[in-house]
C-alpha positions as CSV (number, residue, x, y, z in Angstrom):
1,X,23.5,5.6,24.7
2,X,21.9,2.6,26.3
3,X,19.7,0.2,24.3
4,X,15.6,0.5,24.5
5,X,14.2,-2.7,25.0
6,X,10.9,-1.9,23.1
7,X,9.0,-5.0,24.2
8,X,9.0,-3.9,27.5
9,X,7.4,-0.4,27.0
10,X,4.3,0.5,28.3
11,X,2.2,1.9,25.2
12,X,2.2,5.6,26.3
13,X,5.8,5.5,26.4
14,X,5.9,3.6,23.0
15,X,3.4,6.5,21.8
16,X,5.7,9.3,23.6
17,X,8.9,8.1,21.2
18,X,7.0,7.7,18.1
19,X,6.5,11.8,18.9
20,X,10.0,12.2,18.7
21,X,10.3,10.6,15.3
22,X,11.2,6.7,17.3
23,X,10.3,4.5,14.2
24,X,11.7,1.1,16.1
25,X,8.9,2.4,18.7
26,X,6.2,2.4,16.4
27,X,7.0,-0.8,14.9
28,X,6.4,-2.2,18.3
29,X,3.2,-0.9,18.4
30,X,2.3,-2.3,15.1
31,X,3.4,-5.4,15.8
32,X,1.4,-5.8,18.7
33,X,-1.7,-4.4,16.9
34,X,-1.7,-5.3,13.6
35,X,-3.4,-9.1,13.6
36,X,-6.2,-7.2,15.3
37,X,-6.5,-4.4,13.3
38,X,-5.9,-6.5,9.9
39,X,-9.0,-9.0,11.2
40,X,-11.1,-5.4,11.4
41,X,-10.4,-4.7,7.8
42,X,-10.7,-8.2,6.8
43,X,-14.2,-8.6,8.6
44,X,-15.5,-5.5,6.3
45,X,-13.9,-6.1,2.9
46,X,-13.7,-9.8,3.0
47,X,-10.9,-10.2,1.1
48,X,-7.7,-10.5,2.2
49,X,-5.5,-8.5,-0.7
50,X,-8.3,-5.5,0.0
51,X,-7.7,-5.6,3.7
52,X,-3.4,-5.8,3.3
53,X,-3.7,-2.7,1.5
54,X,-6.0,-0.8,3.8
55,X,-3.8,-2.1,6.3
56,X,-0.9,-0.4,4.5
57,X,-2.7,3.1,3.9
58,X,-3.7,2.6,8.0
59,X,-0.5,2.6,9.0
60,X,1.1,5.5,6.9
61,X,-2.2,7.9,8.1
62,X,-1.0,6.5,11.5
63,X,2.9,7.4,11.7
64,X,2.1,9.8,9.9
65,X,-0.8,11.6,12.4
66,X,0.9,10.2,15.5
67,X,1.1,13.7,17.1
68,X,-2.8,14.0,17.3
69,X,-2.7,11.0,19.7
70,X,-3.3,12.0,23.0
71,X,-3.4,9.3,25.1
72,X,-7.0,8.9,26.2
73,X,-8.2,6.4,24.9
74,X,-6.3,2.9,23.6
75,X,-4.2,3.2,20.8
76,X,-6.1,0.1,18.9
77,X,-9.3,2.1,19.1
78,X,-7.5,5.5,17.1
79,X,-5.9,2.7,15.0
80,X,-9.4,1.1,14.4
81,X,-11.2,4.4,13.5
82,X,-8.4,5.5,10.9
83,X,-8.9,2.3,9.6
84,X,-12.4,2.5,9.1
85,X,-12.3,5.8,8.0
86,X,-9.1,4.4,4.7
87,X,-11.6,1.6,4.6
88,X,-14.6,4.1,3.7
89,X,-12.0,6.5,1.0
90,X,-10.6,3.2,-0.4
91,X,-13.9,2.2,-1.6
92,X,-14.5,5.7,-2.4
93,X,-11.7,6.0,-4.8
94,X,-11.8,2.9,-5.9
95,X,-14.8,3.7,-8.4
96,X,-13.3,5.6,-10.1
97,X,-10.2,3.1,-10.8
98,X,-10.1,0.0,-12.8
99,X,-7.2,-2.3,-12.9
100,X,-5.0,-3.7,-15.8
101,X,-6.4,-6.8,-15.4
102,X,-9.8,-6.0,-15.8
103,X,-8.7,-3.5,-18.6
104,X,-7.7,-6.2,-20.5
105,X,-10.1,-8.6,-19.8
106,X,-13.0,-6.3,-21.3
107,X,-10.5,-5.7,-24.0
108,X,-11.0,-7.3,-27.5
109,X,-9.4,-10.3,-28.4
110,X,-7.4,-8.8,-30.9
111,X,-5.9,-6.7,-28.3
112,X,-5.4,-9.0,-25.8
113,X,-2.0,-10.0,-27.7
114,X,-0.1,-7.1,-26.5
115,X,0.1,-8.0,-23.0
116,X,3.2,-9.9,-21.7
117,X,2.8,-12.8,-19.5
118,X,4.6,-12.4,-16.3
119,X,4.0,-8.5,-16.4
120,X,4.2,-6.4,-13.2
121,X,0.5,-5.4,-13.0
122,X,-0.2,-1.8,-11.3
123,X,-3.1,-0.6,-10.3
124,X,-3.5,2.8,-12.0
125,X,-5.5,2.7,-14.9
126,X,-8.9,4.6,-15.0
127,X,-11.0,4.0,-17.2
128,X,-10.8,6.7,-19.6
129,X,-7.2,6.6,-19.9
130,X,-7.9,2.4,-21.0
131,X,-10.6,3.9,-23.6
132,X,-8.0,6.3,-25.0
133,X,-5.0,4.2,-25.2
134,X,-4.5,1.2,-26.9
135,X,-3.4,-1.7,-24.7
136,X,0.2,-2.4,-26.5
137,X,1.4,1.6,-25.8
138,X,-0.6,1.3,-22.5
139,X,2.0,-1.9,-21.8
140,X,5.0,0.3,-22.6
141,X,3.6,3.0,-20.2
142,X,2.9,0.9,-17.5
143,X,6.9,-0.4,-17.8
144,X,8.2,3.2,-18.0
145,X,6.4,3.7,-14.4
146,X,7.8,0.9,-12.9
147,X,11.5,1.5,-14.3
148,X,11.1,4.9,-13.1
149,X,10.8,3.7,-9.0
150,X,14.0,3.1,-6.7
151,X,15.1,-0.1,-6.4
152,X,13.3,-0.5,-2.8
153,X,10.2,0.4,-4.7
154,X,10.6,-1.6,-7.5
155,X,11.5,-4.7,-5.2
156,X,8.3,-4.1,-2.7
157,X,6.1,-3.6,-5.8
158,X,7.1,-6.5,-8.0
159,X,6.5,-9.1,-5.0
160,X,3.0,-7.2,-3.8
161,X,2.0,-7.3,-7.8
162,X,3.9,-10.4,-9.2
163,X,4.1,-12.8,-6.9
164,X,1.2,-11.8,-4.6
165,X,3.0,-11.7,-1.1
166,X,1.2,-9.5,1.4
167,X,3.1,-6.9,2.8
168,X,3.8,-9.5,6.2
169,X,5.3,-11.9,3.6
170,X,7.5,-9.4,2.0
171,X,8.3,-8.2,5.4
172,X,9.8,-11.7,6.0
173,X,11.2,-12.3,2.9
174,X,13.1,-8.8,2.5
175,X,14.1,-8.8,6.2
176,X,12.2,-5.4,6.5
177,X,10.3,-3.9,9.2
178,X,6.5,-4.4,8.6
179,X,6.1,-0.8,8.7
180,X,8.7,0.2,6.2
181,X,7.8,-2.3,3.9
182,X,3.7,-0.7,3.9
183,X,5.1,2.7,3.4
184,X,7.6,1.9,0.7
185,X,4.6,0.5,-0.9
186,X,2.3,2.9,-0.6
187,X,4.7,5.3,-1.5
188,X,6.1,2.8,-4.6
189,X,2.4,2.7,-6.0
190,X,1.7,6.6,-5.6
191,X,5.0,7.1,-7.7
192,X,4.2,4.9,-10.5
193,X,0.9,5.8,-10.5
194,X,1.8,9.9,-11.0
195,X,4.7,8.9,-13.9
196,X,1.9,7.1,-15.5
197,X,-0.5,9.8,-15.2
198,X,1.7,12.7,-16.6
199,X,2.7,10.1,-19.5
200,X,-1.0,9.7,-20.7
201,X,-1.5,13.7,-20.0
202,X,1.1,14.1,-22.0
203,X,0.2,12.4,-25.3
């Protein structure tokens, strides 16, 4: 089986492969798209840890929808319009959402004690689970979700949430196609998010 040069690919054939399940193929197109696309996002949420995670849910609806693409028009415009479109849901769903950090930072003081410094902070608290959980047990549940992930998950999520690398930077650091890295992220915080979920259901 002889080697595909990818760089060398024409989009449409790039588009053709990623059909047929090529993930290398849509790599390529990602890499030669992303700066652009990732400036779109950044230019509407200004904020650079917003846009990186638009970015990410982009690029899943993407591989994902690949199929639909049919070629007439370029694939940074169908790119740019599934953006806009996560963009507009992201915001959306993000009222409804309020992180740990601002959980605890409306919290009373006596509360505040429970929470460990150098916690993995996840995005998946709403509001009336904060209200109806006290922030110690809320701690404990938030650790049960992340022990629960793979170990690719778990890695991907605790640089994203710990040490604030994008998903570029973890890309680098991990040796990981950018691509991979966005879905196992997505896919890590969907996880966690679901075990938390059914453990505050479940009380």
């Amino acid at each position: 089986m002889s080697c595909v040069d990818y760089e060398d690919l024409p989009e449409l054939d790039l588009v053709n492969l990623c059909k047929k399940g090529d993930s290398l193929a849509f790599n390529e197109l990602v890499s030669r798209n992303r700066d652009t696309l990732f400036n779109y996002i950044l230019n509407k949420t200004k904020d650079s840890s917003t846009a990186d995670d638009i970015l990410q849910i982009t690029l899943i609806k993407a591989w994902n929808s690949i199929h639909k693409f049919e070629g007439r028009a370029k694939i940074l415009s169908w790119l740019t319009k599934i953006a806009f479109n996560a963009y507009y849901d992201y915001y959306k769903k993000k009222k409804k959402e309020i992180s740990l950090d601002e959980a605890l930072s409306s919290a009373p003081n006596s509360a505040k004690q429970y929470s460990p410094s150098n916690e993995v902070k996840l995005n998946l608290v709403t509001e009336d689970a904060f209200r109806e959980s006290k922030i110690k047990d809320l701690n404990k549940k938030i650790k049960l979700a992340f022990d629960s992930l793979s170990k690719e998950h778990k890695e991907v999520l605790e640089l994203r949430e710990l040490y604030g690398l994008d998903c570029k930077q973890i890309s680098q650091k991990i040796n990981c196609p950018y691509p991979t890295v966005c879905t196992r992220l997505f896919y890590a915080r969907k996880k966690a998010k679901s075990f938390l979920k059914n453990l505050l259901k479940n009380e």
